[in-house]
C-alpha positions in Angstrom: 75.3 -134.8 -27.4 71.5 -134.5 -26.9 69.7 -136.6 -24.1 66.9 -137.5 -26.2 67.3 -141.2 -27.3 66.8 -139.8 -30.8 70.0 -138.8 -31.2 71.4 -141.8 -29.2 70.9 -140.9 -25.8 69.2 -143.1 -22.9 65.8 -144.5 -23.9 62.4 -143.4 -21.2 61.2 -146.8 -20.9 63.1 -149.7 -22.0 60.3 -152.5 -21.1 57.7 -153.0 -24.0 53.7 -152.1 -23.2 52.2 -155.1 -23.6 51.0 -157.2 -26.6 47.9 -156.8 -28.6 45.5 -158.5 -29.2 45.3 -160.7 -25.7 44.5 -163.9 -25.9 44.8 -167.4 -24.3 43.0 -171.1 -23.7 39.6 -169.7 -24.2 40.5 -168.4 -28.0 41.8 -171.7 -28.7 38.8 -173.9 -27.2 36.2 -171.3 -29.2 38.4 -171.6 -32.4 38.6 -175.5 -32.1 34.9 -176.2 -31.3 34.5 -174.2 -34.8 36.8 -176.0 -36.6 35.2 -179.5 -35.0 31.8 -178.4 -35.7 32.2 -178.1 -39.6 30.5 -174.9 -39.8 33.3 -172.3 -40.3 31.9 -169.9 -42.8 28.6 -167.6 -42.8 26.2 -169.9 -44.1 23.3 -170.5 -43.1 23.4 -166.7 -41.9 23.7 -166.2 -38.2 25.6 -169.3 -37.5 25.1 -170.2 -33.6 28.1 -168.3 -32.7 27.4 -165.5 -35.0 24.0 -164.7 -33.2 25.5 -165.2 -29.7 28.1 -162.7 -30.6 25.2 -160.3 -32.0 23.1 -160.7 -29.0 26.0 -160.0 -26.5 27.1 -157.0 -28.8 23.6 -155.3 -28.6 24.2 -155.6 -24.2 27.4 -154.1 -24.2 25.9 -151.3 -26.1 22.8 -151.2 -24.3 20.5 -151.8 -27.2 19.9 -152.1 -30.9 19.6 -155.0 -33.3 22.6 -156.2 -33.9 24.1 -157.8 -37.5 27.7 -158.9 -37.8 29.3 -158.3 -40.8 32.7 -158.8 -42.7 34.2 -155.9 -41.7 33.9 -152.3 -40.5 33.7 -150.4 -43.5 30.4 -152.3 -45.1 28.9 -151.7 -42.2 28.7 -148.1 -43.1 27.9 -148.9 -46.7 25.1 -151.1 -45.8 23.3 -148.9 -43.3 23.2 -146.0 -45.8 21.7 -149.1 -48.4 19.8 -150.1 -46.0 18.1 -146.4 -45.1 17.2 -146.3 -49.2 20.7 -143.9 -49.7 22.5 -143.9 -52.9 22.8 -142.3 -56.2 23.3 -138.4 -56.3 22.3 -138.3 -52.1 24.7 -136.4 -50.3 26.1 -137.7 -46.9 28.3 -135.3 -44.6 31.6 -136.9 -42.9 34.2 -135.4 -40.8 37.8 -134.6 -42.4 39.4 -136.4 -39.3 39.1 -139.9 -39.9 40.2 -142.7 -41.6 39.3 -142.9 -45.6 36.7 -145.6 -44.9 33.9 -143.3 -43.7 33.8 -141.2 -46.9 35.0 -144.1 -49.5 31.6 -146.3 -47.5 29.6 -143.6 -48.7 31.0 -143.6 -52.4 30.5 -147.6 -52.3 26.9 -147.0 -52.2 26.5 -144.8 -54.6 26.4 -141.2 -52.8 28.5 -138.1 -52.1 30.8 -137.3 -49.2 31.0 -134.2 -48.2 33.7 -133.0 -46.3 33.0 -131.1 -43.4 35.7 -129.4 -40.6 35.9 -130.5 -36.9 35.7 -128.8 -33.9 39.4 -127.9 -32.5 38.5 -128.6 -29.2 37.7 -132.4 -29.6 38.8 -133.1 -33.2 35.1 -134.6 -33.9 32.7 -133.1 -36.6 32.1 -129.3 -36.3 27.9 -129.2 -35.7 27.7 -125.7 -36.9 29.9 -127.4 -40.2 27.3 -129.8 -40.4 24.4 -127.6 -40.7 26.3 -125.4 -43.0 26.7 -127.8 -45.3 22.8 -129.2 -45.8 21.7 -129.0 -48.9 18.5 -130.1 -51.0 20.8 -133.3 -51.8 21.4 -133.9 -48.2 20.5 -137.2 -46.7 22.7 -138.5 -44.1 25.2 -137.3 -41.6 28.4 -139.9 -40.3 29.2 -138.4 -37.1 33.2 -140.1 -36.0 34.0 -140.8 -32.7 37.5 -140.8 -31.9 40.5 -140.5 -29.7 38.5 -140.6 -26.4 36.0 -138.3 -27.6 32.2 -138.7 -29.1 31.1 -136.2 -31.1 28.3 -133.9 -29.8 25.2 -136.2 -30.5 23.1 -133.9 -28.9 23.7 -131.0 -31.5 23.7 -133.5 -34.4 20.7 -135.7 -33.3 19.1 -131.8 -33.0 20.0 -130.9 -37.0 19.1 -134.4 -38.2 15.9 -134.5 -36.7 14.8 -130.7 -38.1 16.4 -131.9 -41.3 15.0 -135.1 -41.9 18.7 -136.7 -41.8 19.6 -139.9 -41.2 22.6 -140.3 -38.3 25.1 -143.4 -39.0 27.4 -143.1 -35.8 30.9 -144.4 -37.2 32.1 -146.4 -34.0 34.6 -147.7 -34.7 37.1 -146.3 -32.0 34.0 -146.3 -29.3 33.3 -149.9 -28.3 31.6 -149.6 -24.8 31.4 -145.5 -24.8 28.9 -143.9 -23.5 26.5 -140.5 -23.9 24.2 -139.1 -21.4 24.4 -142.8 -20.2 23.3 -144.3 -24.0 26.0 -146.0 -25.5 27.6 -145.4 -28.6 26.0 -146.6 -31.5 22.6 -146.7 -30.4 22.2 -142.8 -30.0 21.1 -142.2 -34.2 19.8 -144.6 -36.5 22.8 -146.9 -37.0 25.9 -147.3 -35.5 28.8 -148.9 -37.0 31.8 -150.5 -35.1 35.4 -152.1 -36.6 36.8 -155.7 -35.3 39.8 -155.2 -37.1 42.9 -156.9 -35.8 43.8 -153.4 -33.6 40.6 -152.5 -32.4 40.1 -153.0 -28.8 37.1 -155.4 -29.2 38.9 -157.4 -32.2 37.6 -160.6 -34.1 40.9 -160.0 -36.5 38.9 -158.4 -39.4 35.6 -158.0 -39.1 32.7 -155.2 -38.2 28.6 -155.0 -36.5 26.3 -152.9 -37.3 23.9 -151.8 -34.7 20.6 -150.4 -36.1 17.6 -148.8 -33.6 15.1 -151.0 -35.9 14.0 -154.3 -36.6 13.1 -153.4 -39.7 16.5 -151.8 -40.5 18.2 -154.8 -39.5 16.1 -157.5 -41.4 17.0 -155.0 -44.3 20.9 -154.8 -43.4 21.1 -158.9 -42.6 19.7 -159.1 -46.4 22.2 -157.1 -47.7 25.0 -158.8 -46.4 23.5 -162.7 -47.4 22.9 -162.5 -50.7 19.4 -160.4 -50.7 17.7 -163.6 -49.0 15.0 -162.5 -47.1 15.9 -162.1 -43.0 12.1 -160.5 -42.1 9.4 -162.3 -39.9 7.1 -162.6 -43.1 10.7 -164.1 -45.3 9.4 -162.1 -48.3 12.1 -158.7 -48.2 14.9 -159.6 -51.0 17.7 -157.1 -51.4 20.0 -156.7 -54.0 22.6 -158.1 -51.6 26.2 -159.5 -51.4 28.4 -161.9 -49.6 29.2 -159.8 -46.9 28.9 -162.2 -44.0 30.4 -162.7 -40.8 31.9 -166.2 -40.1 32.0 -168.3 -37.2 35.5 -168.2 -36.7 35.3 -164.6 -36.2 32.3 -164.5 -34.3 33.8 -167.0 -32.0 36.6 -165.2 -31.4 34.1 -162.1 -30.5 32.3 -163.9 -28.2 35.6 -164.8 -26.4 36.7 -160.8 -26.5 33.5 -159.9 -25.3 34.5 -161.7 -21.5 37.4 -159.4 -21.4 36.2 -156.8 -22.6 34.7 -154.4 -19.4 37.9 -154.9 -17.3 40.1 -153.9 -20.1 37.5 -150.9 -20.5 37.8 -150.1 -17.1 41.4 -149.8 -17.0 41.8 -148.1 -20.2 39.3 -145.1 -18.8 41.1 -145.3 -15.3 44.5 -144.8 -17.1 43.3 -142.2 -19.1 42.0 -140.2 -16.0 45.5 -140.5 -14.4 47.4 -139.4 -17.8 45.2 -136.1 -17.9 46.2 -135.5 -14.1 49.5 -135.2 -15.0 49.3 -134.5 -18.9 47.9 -131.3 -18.4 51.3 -129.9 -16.5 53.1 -130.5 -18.8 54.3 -127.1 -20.8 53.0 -127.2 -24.9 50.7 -130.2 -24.5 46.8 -129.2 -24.6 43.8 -131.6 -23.7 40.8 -132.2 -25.6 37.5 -131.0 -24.1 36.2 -134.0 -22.1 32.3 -133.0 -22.4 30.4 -134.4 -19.1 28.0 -135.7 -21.5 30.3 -138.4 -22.4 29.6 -140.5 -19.4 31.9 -143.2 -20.2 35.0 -143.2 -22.0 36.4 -146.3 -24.3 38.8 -145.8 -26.8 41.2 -147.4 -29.4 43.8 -144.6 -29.0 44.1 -141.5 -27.1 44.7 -137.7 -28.5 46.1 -134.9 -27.3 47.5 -131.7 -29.1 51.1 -130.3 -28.7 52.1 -126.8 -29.4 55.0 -127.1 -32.2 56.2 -123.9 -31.1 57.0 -124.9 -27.4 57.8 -128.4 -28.5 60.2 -127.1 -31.3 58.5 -129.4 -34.1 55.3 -130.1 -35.4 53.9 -133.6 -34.6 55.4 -135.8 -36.8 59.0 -135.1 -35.4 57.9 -134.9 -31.3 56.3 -138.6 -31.9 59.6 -139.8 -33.4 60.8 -138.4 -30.3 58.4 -140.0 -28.3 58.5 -143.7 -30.4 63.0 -143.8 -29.4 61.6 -143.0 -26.1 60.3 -145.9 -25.9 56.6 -144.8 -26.3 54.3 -146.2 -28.9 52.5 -143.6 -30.6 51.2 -142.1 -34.4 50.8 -138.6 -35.9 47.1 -140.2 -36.8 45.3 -139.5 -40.2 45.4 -137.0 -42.8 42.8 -134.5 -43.4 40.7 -136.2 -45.7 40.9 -134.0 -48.9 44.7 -135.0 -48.4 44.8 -138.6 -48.1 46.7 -140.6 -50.3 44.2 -143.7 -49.1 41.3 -141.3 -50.5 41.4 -141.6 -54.3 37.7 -140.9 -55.5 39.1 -140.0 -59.1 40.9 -143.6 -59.2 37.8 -145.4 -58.4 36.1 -145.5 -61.5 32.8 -145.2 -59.7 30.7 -142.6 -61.5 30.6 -140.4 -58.8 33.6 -138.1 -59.1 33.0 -137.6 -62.7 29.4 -136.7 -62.1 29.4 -134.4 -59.9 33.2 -132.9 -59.5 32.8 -130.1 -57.6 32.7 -132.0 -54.5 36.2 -133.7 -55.0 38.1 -130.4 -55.8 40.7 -131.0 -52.9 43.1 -128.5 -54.6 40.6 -126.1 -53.6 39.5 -127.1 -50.4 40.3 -125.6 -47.2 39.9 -127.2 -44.0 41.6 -125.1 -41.1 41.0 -127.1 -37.6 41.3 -130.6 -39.4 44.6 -129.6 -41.3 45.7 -128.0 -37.9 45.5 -131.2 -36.1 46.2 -133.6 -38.7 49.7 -131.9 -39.8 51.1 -130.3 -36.9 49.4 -130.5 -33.2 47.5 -134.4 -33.1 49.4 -137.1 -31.3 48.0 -140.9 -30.7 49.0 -142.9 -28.3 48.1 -146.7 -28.6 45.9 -148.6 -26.1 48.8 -150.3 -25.1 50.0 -147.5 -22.9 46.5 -148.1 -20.4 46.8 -151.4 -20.0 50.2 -150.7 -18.5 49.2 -149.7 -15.0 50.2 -146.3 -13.5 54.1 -147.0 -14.5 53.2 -147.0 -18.3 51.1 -143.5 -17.6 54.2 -142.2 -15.7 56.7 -143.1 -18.1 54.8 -141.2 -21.0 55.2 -138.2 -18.6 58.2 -138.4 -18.2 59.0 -138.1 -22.2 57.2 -135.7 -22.8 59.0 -133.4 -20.3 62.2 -134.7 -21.1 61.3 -133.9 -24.8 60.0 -130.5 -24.4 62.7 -129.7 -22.2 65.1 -130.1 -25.3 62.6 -128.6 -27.7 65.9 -126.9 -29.5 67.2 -129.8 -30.1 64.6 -130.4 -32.1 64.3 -127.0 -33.7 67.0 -127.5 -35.2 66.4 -130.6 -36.5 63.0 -129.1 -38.0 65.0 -126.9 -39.7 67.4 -128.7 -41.3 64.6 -130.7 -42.9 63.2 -127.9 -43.9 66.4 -126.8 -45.4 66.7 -130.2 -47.1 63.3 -130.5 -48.8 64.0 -126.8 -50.1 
């Protein structure tokens, strides 16, 4: 019988990583002063707690007007509103990364363009980007993810000789920094995610950090109904409801407290893992770039090599979930995402201009690479476990590589099966 808990035998860790999202008395006493104060909703937009959250937001960051919003997605689709982006514009996203960057660009109107990423980090591919500008071109939606930030230097470089506008999607980067500058405030927008398993987390919810004034009287209007949010009160948008409340934004302000210790030990943890990660046969680390100054992440990648591990991804992180560590294969590549529908939308887009949504044709090497056979997440639970959690994620890797054939043949029988 195999050792691997897999096939039955003794589990790595048998205590659970702690719980997500943390919380205690302070939640509660936020929550309830709310819920006393008979202002729940978003209106009047900012609400007290709303604007604390916003100003607090922009200091973590280390700049930028911030507006809360509903959520992390319209964050994206109001900047590129907000920068006068829409019908027919072309906007150029990464293929790694979750079906809200490119379906945020459809919602306002515009084209996604599906670009590669670079193997070494699994963010957008510069020299990808600048391939793909076009007359059309107006934006670009650099991803940050898995412990890595794209290189803002190269794409700050292309949008400026381009004209381009940069939205930095953020949402796995709360507290990162580059060169020092932190996420977000780096191009002309950044937009970050609240949702319930982010590690800055107001349940659902989103901010949108924007280097102007300007932008953000014009992205506050957006979000309130088109009511004017300038100094002069005269700037109507055609806007929607897509307010933050103060429920949420108490809750933020609460998360906010906690939020540089947990950082802190996240980024410590992460250090340690790659001290030992990288002795371990089949498993390769993503370039950590000295540029990136500070590291905060929602979950951490690395790569495995199927052929030393006997299996692709999806079969070493069952492995690695019965050993008792909590983990994900991540997303598809984007042109194969069952979440990514454009044809199903019946937004005009697609049937206007088709030859950007041919997926059957598209080929995206590095992102289909990573996404289908090398990526594996681990949740921010594991660094908030103290050295013990690291070790014990070690620990099943080696034990799992170590019975790679074991899960050869596995691989193969599936194989055999779907045949």
């Amino acid at each position: 019988m195999s050792e691997l808990a897999l096939f039955g035998g003794p589990r790595t860790r048998t205590e659970p990583y702690p719980a997500w999202p943390v919380w205690d008395g302070r939640d509660i006493d936020a929550v309830t002063a709310v819920i006393r104060s008979g202002r729940w909703g978003g209106y009047p937009y900012p609400g007290p707690y709303t604007a604390e959250f916003a100003r607090r937001f922009a200091e973590l960051q280390g700049g930028g007007y911030a507006v809360p919003m509903a959520n992390g997605t319209v964050t994206m689709e109001v900047a590129l509103r907000a920068a006068g982006i829409g019908w027919g514009d072309e906007v150029i996203v990464p293929a790694y990364t979750f079906q809200a960057t490119a379906a945020a660009v459809m919602a306002a109107g515009a084209i996604p363009v599906i670009v590669d990423i670079d193997p070494e980090t699994y963010c957008i591919d510069p020299r990808r980007v600048e391939a793909a500008i076009t007359p059309r071109t107006r934006a670009i939606i650099p991803v940050h993810l898995g412990a890595q930030m794209a290189d803002m230097d190269a794409i700050m470089d292309i949008a400026r000789r381009h004209s381009l506008v940069v939205v930095e999607d953020c949402a796995h980067a709360h507290g990162a920094r580059w060169r020092g500058q932190g996420a977000g405030t780096i191009g002309d927008f950044g937009s970050f995610s609240l949702q319930s398993s982010k590690i800055l987390t107001t349940g659902e919810g989103g901010v949108l950090l924007c280097r102007t004034a300007e932008m953000a009287a014009r992205a506050a209007s957006i979000i309130d109904c088109g009511r004017p949010h300038d100094d002069a009160g005269q700037l109507f948008t055609m806007g929607a409801n897509y307010r933050m409340t103060e429920l949420q934004a108490a809750l933020g302000v609460v998360g906010l407290e906690r939020f540089p210790e947990q950082a802190r030990q996240r980024e410590a943890m992460a250090d340690y893992l790659e001290e030992s990660l990288s002795e371990v046969p089949g498993v390769r680390l993503l370039r950590r770039d000295p540029r990136h100054t500070t590291r905060s992440f929602y979950r951490y990648i690395f790569a495995i090599d199927p052929d030393v591990f006997g299996a692709g991804h999806d079969l070493v992180c069952a492995a690695l979930e019965a050993e008792g560590i909590p983990c994900w294969v991540g997303y598809p590549p984007m042109h194969r995402y069952d979440l990514f529908q454009p044809h199903l939308s019946r937004l005009p887009v697609p049937s206007a201009f088709p030859e950007y949504f041919a997926f059957d044709r598209m080929h995206l090497p590095e992102a289909e690479r990573a996404c289908e056979r090398e990526a594996v997440w681990l949740d921010e639970s594991v660094f908030r476990a103290g050295r013990q959690g690291i070790d014990d994620v070690v620990a099943a890797l080696r034990k799992i590589q170590a019975h790679a054939d074991d899960l050869r043949r596995m691989e193969r029988m599936e194989e055999k099966r779907v045949r």
